[in-house]
N, C-alpha and C positions, 0 to 999 in steps of 0.2 A: 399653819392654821390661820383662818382668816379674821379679822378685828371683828368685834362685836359690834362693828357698826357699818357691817360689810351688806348689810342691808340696803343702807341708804346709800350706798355704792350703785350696788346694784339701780335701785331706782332712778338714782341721777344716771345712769346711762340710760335706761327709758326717756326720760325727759330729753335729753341730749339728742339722743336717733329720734325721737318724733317730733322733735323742733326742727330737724333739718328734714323731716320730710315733711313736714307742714310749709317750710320754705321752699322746699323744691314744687309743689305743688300750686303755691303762689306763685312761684315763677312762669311755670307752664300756663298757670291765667295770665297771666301778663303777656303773653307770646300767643294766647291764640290764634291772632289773626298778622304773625311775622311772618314772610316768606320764606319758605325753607326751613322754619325753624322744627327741630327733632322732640320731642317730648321725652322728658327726664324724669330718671326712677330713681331716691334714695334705696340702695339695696342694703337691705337690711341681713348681719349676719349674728348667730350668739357665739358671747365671747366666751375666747379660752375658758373649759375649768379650772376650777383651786381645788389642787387634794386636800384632802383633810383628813384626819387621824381618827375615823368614824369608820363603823363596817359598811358607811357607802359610798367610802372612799373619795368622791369629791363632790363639788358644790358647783352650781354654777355661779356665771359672773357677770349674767346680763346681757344686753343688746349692744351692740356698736354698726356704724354708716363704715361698708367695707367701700363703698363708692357711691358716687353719681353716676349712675350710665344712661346712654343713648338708648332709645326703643326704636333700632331699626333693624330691618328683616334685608339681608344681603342679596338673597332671591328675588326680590321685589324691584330692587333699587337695579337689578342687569337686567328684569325687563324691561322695568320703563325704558333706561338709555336705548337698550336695542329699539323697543317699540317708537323713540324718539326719534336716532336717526331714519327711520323709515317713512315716519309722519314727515319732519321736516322736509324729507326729497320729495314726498307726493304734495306735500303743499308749494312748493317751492314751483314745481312743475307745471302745476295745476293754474297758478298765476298769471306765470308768464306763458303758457299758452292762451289764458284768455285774452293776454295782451296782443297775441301771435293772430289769432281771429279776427281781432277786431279791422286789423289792417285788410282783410277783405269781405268785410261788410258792404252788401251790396243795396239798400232798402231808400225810402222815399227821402229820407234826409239824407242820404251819402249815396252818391254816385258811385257805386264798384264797375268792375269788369264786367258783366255782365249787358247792364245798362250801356257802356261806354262801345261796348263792343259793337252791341247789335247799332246803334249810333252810329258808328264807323260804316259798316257795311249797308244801313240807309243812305249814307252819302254816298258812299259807290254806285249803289244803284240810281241814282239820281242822273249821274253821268250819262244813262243810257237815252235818254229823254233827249239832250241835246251831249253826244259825246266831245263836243270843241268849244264848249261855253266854256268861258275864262271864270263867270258865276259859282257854275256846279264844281270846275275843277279847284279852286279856291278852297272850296265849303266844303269838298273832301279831303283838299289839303289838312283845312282845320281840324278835322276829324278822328284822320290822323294822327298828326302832332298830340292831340289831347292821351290820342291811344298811346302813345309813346309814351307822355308826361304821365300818363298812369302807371308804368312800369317803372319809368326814373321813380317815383315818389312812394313806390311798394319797396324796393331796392335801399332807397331813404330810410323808411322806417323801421324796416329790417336792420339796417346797419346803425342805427342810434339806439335800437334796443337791444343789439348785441355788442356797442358798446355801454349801455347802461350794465349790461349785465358784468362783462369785465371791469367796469368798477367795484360792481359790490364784491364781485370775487376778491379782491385788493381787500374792502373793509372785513372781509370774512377773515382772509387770514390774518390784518391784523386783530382780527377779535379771538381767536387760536392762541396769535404770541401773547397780547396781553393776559388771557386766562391762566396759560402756562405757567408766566410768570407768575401772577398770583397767589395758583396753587404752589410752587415752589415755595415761595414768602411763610405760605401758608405752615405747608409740612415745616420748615425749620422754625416757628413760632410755638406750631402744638409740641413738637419735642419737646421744646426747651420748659413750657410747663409742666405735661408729663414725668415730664423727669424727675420734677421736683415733686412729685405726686401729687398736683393740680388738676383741675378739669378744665380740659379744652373742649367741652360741648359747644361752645359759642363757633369757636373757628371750625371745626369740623362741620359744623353746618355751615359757614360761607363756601368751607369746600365744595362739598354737596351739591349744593346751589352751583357754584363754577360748572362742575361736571354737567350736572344738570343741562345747562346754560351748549357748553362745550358737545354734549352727544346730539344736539341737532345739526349739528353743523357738519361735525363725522363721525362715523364710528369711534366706540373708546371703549379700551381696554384697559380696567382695575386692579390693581393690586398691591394689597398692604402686608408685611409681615414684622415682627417684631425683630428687632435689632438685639444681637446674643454676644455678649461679653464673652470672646475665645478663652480666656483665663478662667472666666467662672459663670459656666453656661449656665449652673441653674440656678443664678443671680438675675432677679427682672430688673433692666435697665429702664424702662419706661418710655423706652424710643421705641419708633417704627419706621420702615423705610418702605413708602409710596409711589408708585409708578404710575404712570398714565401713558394706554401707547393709542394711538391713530391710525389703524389699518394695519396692524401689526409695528409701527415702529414707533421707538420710542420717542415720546413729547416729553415726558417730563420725569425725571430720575433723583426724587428726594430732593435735594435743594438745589439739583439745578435742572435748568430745561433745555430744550432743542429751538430751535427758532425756523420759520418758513420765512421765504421770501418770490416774490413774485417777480419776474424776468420777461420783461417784453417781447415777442419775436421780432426780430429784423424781419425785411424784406426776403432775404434769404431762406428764414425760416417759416414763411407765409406758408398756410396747408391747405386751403379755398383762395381762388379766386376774389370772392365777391367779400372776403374776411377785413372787419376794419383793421388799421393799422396798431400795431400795439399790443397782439391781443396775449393775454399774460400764460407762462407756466406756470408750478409752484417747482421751487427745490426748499431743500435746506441748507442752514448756511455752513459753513466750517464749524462757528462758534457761538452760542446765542449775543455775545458782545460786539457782534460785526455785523455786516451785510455780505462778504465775503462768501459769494455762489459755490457749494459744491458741489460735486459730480452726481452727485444721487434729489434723483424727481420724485415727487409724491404721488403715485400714478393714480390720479384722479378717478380715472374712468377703468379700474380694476373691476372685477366683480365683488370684490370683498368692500369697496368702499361705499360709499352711502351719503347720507344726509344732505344737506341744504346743499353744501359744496360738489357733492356729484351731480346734483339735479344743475345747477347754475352753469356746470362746463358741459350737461348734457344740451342744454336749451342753448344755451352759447354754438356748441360743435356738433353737435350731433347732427349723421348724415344717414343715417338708417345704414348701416353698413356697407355702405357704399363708396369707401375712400379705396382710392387706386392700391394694387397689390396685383402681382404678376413673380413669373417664375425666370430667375435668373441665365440665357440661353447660353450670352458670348460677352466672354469680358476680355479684349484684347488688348494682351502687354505688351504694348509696343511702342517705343519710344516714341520713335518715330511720326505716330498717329495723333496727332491732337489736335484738338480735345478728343480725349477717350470716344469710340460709340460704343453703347449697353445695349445693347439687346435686351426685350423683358419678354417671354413668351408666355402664354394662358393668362391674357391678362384682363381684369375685373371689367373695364371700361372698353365697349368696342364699339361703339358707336364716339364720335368727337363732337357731338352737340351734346352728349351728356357727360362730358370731359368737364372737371371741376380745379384741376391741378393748376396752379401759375403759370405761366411762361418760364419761369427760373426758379427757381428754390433749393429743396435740400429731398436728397431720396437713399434711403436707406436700404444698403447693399446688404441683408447677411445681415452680420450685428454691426455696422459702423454705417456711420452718415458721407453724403458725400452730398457735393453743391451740382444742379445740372443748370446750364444755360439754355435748352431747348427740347423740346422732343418731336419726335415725329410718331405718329399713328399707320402702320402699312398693312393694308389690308391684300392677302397673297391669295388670288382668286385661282387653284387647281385648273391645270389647261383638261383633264381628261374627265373628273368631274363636278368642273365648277364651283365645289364647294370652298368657304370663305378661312381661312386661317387668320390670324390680327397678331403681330408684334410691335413692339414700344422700341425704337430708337432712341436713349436718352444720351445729348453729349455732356462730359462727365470733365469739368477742368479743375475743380478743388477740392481737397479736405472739408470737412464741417467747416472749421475753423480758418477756412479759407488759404489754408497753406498749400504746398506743391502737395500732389497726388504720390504717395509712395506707392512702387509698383506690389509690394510687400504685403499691403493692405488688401488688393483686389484679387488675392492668389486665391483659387479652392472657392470659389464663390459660384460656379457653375450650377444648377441645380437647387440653390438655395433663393427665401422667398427676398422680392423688393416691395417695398411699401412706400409710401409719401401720407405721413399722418397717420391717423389710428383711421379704422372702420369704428364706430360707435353708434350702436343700436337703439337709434332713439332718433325721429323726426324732430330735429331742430331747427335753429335759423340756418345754419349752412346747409339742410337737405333742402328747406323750402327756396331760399335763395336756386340753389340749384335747379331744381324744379322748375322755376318762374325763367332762368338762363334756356335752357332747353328748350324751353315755348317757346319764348322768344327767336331763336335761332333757327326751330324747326318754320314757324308761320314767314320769317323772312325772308328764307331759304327758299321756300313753298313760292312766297309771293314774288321772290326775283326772279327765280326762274321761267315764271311765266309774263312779267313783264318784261323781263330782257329780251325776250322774244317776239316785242311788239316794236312799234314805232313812233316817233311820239308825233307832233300836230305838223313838222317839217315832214315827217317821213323818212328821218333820222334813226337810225336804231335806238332804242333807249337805254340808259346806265339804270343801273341798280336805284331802287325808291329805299328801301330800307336798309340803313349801315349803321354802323357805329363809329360813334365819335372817338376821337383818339383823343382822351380827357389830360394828358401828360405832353404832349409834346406840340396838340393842336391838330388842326386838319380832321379828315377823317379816314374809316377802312368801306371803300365804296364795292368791294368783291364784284368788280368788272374783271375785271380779268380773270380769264378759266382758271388760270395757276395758281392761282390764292386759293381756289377751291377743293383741288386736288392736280396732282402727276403722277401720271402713268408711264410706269416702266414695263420692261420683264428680266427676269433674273435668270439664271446659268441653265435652267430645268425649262426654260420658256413657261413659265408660270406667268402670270399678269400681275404687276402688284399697283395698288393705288396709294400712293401717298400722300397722306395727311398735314400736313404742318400743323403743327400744336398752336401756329401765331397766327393761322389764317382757319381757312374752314371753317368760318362763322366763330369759330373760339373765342376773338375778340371782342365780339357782339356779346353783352348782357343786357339786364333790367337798369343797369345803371347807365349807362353807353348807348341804351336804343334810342334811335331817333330818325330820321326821313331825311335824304339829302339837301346839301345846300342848294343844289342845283335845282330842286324839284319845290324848293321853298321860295326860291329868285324867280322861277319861270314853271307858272302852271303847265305850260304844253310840254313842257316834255315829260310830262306826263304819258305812260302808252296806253291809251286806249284799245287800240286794232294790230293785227299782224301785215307783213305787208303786205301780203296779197288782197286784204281786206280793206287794207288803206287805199289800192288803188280803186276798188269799188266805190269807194263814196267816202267822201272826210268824215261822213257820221258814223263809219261802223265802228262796233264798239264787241268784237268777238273776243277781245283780250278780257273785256270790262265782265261777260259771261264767266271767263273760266276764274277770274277773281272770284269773284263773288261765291263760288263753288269750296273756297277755302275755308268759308265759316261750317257749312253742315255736312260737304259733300267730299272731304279728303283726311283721310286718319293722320295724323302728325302727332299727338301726344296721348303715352299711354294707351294706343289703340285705339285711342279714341277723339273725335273732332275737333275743332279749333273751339268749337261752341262749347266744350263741354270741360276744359280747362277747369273754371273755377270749380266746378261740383267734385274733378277730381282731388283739390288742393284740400276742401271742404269734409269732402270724405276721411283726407286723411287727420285734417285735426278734431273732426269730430270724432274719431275710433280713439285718438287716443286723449283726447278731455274725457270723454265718458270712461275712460281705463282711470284713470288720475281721480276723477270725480270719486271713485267704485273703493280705488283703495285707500285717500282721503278718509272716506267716511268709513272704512272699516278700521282704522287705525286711529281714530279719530275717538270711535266705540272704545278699542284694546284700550285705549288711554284713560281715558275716564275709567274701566273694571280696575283696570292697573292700579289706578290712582288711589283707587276705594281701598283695592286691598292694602295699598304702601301707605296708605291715611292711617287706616284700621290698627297698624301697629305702631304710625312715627307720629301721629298727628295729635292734636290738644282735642279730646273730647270734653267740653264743659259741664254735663251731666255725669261725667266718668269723675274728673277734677275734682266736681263738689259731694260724689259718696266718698273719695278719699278724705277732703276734707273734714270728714264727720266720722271717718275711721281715725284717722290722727290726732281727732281734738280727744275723741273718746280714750285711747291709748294713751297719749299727753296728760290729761282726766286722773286717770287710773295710777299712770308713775307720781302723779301728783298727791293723791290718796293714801299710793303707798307711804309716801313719804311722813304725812302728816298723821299714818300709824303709827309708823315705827317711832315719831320724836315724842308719842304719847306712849309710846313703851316705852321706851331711853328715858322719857320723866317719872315716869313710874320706879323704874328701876333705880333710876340714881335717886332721886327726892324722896320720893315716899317709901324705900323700903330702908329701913336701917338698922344697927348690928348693936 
């Protein structure tokens, strides 16, 4: 049976539950304007009844605070993230392609391509006026050179922006490790007050925020459950065990995490050409206490991954699917052969001006890596009907890891795909790099050929005007000699083959490397104006300087399309995909903000919401307070004024 003064029991639990939601409620004004912070509900529940020895068997016993909880909607909180990583890759992208433009900006304050080009080919033409002026030939020289220095300094800024870009990849992951850690810190903090049945509203919202913070960067996958005492399950322990994974793997496992680290490629592992030096993987380490590389990558450029981090390796590598891949023909085990030849047949790259691959690197047989020192391009032209077949010669002398070649490893590999680098589906600095090698190579190609065919102001045959400098060892690659440019054989079938070398065939020739010979910088005449038979006509002919000139509007070399028309190509393509990036920017841009509203609407501090609770509380608080000062006027009643 309950005390006769179970009354005022009763109402001091009133008072007690509406003081603490009058403080929680002051709290949430205090926080309206904290980042991340979650809006808090005293939950109110009625306490146990007291039986009693009446036919209505019990009483009740009042109000009691069963907790402080968070007001947040778990629905909410895995769109945003999703909707985050999505946003972060379109802005991410969206960026650094405006940055990608600007480098060919062609307008009254900047000289582009365009301008420089037509430039170029007015000084050609000037030639024809007097063809052996040392004047004209000079001022075309200069023209030149400028046309080149235009390509050295697009190839420049391309490669400083795909080395900026590889740093932030570096700050990205370590802004991964450090949140991981955090979150870990974090989880074994909210335990340990939980447990003692405390509220961790504070730290669950830094978590929050972390995540937050963490799904633009990658994808992330959530999950909390309660931690179950095997002895006595349906005891609450007040612990939970937290997870957080990354593209399915796990970052972070309750109190402890995973760590990434970033692995520069050697030379060896170079996957472009025109790629700066350095340019990072991710793995994960053994232990998050080390740096200690292990065997498993974080595969960046998966379909499942996302955020900031997939956009930054897309704009960094991305070559529109265009990295070398072909089908394994002839892998010969024979000791006796070395360096190994690989044959690669149906293979992705059949033209060699648009060959992007190293001179050396690393090429994946099947599922293991292997080191090649060279390859060859052979194109196998049908003696009965002329049609073109293309195989990959690649010589093959180490393991990845640079050790002897086990013959053990290349067994059964016949039939199965080779690759060098990923294909990845996305116009970035290594497609357009590419791109810009390819012109290059075609217009020099174009151009030597027809002045190799002339004579210069002796009547001398003329060398190549456009080569590449050999930036490593000096000197340069002048492609006079036919054999640099191809040899021709024929094989067991009398087929004709043309061979390639991967080190010559203009393949050495890029945007970084073009330039106009020493020889043709030392001594304008040898320069070719005429052919010889033109030459002996008159020192002024100038029939070689005609069919030049014919290479800006009058000869398809890129994309089908003329030397003139280069930039509009390049232009095309990053305009198709700024306006793609711009499109889903701003519609994810929308999703965020609706997202927002709805994840406000139930976590967020309404100030007008705040202050009708507080005018519910005071009044409730009011009323236990009433009660009170009844009942001590019945209890004086009772004991003082009534007596026996």
């Amino acid at each position: 049976m309950p005390s006769q003064f179970f009354g005022l029991k009763i109402a001091e639990s009133g008072l007690v539950s509406y003081q603490a939601s009058v403080n929680t409620t002051a709290h949430n004004i205090a926080n309206v304007d904290t980042e991340g912070f979650t809006r808090q509900k005293a939950n109110l529940n009625t306490m146990q009844a007291i039986r009693i020895n009446t036919k209505y068997g019990s009483m009740g016993a009042g109000v009691e605070v069963d907790k402080i909880e968070q007001l947040r909607n778990e629905y909410y909180d895995l769109k945003y993230w999703s909707n985050e990583t999505k946003l972060g890759e379109m802005q991410t992208k969206q960026d650094y392609l405006s940055q990608i433009e600007l480098n060919f900006v062609d307008d009254e304050k900047i000289k582009g391509f365009t301008t420089i080009f037509s430039d170029y080919f007015k000084a050609m033409d000037t030639m024809k006026t007097d063809a052996y002026s040392l004047t004209s030939r000079n001022a075309y020289i200069g023209q030149a050179k400028t046309l080149c220095e235009y390509f050295n300094s697009i190839n420049e800024k391309l490669s400083d922006l795909q080395d900026e870009i590889n740093n932030v990849i570096e700050t990205r992951v370590a802004d991964i490790n450090g949140i991981a850690q955090k979150i870990a810190n974090l989880n074994k903090q909210i335990n340990i007050i939980e447990q003692q049945q405390g509220s961790a509203a504070e730290l669950r919202d830094q978590r929050n925020l972390l995540v937050d913070q963490l799904a633009k960067i990658v994808p992330v996958e959530i999950s909390e459950r309660p931690i179950v005492n095997s002895n006595f399950p349906d005891v609450y322990t007040g612990a939970t065990e937290y997870r957080v994974k990354i593209d399915g793997q796990l970052l972070v496992d309750n109190y402890d995490y995973n760590k990434l680290v970033c692995v520069a490629r050697d030379l060896n592992h170079q996957v472009n050409e025109s790629d700066v030096d350095g340019l990072f993987d991710i793995y994960w380490t053994v232990n998050p206490y080390t740096d200690e590389v292990s065997s498993r990558k974080l595969e960046v450029n998966s379909k499942t991954m996302g955020g900031e981090l997939k956009a930054l390796f897309a704009v960094r590598d991305g070559n529109n699917n265009q990295g070398f891949s072909g089908t394994i023909k002839d892998v010969p085990l024979d000791r006796s052969k070395y360096p190994l030849t690989v044959t690669i047949s149906d293979p992705s790259i059949t033209d060699p001006k648009k060959a992007s691959m190293p001179e050396h690197g690393t090429i994946r047989l099947g599922n293991k890596n292997f080191r090649y020192e060279s390859y060859t391009l052979n194109e196998i032209v049908d003696k009965n009907t002329g049609e073109s077949t293309y195989e990959y010669v690649f010589e093959i002398r180490y393991e990845e890891d640079g050790s002897p070649i086990s013959l053990d490893d290349l067994r059964g590999l016949t039939g199965k795909e080779a690759t060098i680098g990923e294909s990845i589906d996305y116009m970035g600095i290594a497609y357009y790099q590419q791109q810009i090698n390819e012109f290059v190579r075609n217009f020099a190609l174009e151009y030597n050929k027809i002045s190799m065919a002339g004579v210069d102001e002796s009547g001398e045959m003329s060398s190549a005007f456009f080569i590449a400098d050999d930036l490593y060892n000096g000197g340069e690659y002048g492609y006079t000699d036919a054999a640099h440019v191809m040899k021709e054989s024929v094989d067991e079938n009398g087929n004709t083959i043309h061979s390639y070398k991967g080190s010559y065939y203009y393949t050495y020739l890029t945007a970084k490397n073009f330039t106009i010979s020493a020889e043709a910088m030392k001594n304008a005449g040898s320069i070719a104006t005429a052919t010889p038979d033109a030459f002996m006509n008159g020192v002024d002919s100038y029939d070689i300087v005609d069919k030049l000139l014919e290479l800006k509007d009058g000869v398809k070399m890129f994309r089908g399309g003329v030397a003139g028309e280069f930039l509009q190509c390049l232009l095309s393509d990053i305009s198709v995909d700024t306006q793609k990036t711009k499109i889903f920017t701003n519609n994810y841009e929308n999703l965020q903000e609706a997202i927002l509203r709805q994840r406000q609407s139930v976590s967020s501090v309404d100030k007008d919401e705040e202050a009708l609770d507080l005018v519910k509380f005071q009044n409730a608080y009011n009323l236990s307070s009433k009660m009170i000062s009844v009942l001590q006027e019945m209890y004086n009643q009772l004991i003082l004024n009534t007596g026996v």
